[in-house]
N, C-alpha and C positions, 0 to 999 in steps of 0.2 A: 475708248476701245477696251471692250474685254480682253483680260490678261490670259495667254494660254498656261497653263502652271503643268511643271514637267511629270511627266507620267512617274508612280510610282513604282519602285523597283518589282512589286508584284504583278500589276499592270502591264509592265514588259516581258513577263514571261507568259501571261494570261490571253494576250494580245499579240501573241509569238505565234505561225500557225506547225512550228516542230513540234512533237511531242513531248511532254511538260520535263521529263526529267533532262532529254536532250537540251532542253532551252536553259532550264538551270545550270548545266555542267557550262555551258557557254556564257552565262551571266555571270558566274564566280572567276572564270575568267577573264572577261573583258572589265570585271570591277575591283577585279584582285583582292575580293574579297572572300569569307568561308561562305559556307551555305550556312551554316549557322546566326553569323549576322545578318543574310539578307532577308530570311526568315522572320527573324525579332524584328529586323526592320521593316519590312516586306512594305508598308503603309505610306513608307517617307519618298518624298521627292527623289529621284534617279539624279545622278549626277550627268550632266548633259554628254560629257565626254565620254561617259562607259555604255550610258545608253547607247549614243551612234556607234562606238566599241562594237557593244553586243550587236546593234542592226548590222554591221559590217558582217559578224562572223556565223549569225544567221542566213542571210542570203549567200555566203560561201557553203556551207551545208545545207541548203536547202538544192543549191547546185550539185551535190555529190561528195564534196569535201570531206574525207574522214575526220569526225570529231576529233581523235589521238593527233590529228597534224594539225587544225585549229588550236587547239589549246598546248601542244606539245609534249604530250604524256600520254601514258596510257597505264593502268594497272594489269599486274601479270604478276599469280602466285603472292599476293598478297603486301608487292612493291613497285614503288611508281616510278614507270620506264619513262625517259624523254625519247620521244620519238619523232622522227621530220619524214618527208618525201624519200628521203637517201633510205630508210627501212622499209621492211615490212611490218605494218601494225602487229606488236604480239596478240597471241589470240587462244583463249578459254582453250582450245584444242589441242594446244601443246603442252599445257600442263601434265597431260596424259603421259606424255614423253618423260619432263622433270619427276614426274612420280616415279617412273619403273626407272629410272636411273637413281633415283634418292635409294630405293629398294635395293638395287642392286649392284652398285657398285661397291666394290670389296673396301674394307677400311684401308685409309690412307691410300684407295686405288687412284690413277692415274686416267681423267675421261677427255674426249678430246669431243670438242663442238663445231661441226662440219659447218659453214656457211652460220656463222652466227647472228649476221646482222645485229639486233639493237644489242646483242649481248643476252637476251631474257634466261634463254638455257640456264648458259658456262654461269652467268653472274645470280641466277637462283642457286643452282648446286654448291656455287662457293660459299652464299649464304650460309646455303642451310646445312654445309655437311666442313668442317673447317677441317676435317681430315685428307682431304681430296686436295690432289692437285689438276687443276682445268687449262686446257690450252683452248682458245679459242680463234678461227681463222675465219678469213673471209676475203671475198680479190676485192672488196669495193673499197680504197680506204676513206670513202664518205660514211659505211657504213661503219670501221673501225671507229670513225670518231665518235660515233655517236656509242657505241658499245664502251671505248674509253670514258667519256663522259658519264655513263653511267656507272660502269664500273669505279670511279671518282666516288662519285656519290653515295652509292649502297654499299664496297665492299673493298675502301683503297685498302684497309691493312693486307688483305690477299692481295691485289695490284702492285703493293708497294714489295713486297715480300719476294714475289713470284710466282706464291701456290698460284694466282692467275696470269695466265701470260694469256697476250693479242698476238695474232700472227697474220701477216698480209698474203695469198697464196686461194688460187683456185685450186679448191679440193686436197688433194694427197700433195700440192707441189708444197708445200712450204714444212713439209714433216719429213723428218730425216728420214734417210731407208732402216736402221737400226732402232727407229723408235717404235714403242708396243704401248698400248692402251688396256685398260682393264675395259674397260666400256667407251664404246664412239655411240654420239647420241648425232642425228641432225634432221633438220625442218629444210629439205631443199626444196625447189620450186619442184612441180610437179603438174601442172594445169598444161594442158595442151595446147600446142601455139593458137588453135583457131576455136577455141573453146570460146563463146559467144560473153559468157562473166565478164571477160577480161575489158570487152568493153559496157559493162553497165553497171552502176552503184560506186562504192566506193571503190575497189578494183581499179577505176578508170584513171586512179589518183595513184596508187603505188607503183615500187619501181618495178616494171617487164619483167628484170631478169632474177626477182627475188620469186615469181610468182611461173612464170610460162618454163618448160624444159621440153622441148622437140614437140613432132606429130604425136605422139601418144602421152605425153606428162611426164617421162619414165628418163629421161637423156642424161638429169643429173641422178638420178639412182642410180640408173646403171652403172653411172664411173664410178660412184660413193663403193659402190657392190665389188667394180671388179678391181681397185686398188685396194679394199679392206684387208684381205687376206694375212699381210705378211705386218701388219698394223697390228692387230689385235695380238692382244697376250692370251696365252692358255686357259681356255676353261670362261674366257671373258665372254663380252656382249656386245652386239652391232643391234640400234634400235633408231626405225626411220619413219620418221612422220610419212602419212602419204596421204590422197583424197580417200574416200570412205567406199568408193568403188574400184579403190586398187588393188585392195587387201591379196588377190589371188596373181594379183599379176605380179608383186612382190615376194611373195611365197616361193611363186616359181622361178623368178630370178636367184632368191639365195641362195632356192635348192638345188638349182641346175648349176651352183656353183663350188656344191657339196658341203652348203653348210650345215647344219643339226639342230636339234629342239626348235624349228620357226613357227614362228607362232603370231597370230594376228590378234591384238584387244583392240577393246572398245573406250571411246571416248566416254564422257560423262552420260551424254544422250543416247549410248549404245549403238553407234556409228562406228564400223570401223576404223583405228584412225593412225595404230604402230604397229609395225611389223618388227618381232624381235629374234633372233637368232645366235647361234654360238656356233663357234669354227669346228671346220672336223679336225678329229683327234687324229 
C-alpha cells in the first residue's frame, strides 16, 4: 500500500481556498510558529496536529469567523490587542480618533475613553504620550477584562501606577460629577438596530451591543453628547467615532447643544469618520 506522506506546510496554505495571506495568519497560529519559519520551511512535512489545527480554524472563517477571534489578537496603532467575542475587533478607523487625540490633548491632560472595550484608545494614548492620565470605562466587565489584560501586557507601569485607571459604568455613570477632562475620545456603537450588516460577514460574530445603538445608530451619541457638558474642562475636546454617513447628523447634535469649532475629518480613505468639538465658553 502506498504511503500518504503529510502535506507540506506550503501545501496547506496553497490548497487553502481563503485568500493566501488570511491562510497564513491562521497557519502561524495553529503551528505556533512565526511566518518566518514556515517560509524557510514551507517544503517540510506539516505536523499532523497543526494541520488539522489550521483545517479547524479554516472552515471557522470560511463560515464568517473574524480572524482577530480565531487567533486572539488583532493589530491596532502599531500594537497587538487580544481580542475575544466579549469586544469589538479594533479597526484601522479608529486610529483617526487616537491621532486627533495624540494632537490634542494638552500636556499632562486628563482624557477619558467612553466605552473602551479591548482598551485600543485609553491603552494607545498611554503608550504613546506617558504624560497623560487615561480613564477608561465600559459596563461589560467581560470587555474590562479583556482591556486589563492588555493593558498587563502593553502598558502595566501606567496600570500599576494609575495614570491608567478601568472603570466599570455605562457611559457618564461611573465618573464623578466634579470630575473634568481635557479631552473625551469614544468609539460607541452607532449602526442601526435593523441595519442589514449586522447580520452578514463578520458582524454576525461581534457583541450587538458594541456595534447597534437605537433606530437611527445615534442612541449612544446622543447620551455621550448630552452628559458631556459639565465633564469637559475649559477650552478641552469631545471627539466621536461615528459611521461615515453620520458626519451631519453629529454636527447637529453638538450644535444644537451649543458646542463650538465642530468639526467632521476624514479617515485614511477620506470617509468621514470623527466628529470633533469644544464646549461653549
Amino acid at each position: 500500500m502506498t504511503r500518504v506522506l503529510p502535506r507540506s506546510w506550503e501545501r496547506l496554505v496553497l490548497d487553502c481556498p481563503l485568500p493566501r495571506l488570511e491562510a497564513r495568519v491562521l497557519l502561524e497560529a495553529a503551528s505556533k510558529r512565526r511566518r518566518e519559519w514556515l517560509i524557510a520551511h514551507g517544503d517540510e512535512p506539516a505536523d499532523e496536529s497543526a494541520a488539522a489545527a489550521f483545517e479547524s480554524l479554516a472552515r471557522r472563517r470560511l463560515g464568517g469567523e473574524p480572524i482577530a477571534y480565531l487567533v486572539g489578537a488583532r493589530e491596532f496603532a502599531g500594537r497587538r490587542f487580544a481580542a475575544t467575542p466579549a469586544v469589538l475587533v479594533p479597526r484601522p478607523d479608529t486610529e483617526t480618533l487616537v491621532a486627533f487625540a495624540l494632537a490634542n490633548a494638552p500636556e499632562r491632560g486628563r482624557v477619558l475613553d467612553l466605552g473602551t472595550g479591548s482598551g485600543a484608545i485609553a491603552i494607545t494614548l498611554a503608550c504613546e504620550r506617558d504624560d497623560l492620565r487615561v480613564v477608561a470605562t465600559d459596563r461589560s466587565e467581560a470587555a474590562l477584562a479583556i482591556a486589563r489584560r492588555n493593558a498587563e501586557a502593553l502598558c502595566p507601569h501606567a496600570l500599576a501606577t494609575g495614570r491608567l485607571e478601568l472603570r466599570a459604568g455605562d457611559w457618564w455613570s461611573c465618573i464623578g460629577g466634579d470630575e473634568r477632562f481635557d479631552l473625551v475620545a469614544s468609539n460607541p456603537p452607532y449602526v442601526a438596530d435593523d441595519d442589514p450588516h449586522l447580520r452578514e460577514g463578520d458582524l454576525r460574530f461581534e457583541p450587538r451591543d458594541a456595534l447597534a445603538a437605537g433606530a437611527d445608530g445615534l442612541d449612544a451619541l446622543r447620551a455621550i453628547v448630552d452628559g458631556a457638558a459639565p465633564h469637559i474642562a475649559p477650552n478641552g475636546w469631545i471627539a466621536l467615532e461615528h459611521g461615515h454617513e453620520q458626519g451631519e447628523a453629529v454636527r447637529a447634535l453638538l450644535a444644537g447643544r451649543g458646542w463650538r469649532e465642530v468639526a467632521t475629518r476624514p479617515d485614511e480613505t477620506g470617509r468621514p469618520r470623527i466628529t470633533c468639538a469644544r464646549p461653549f465658553l
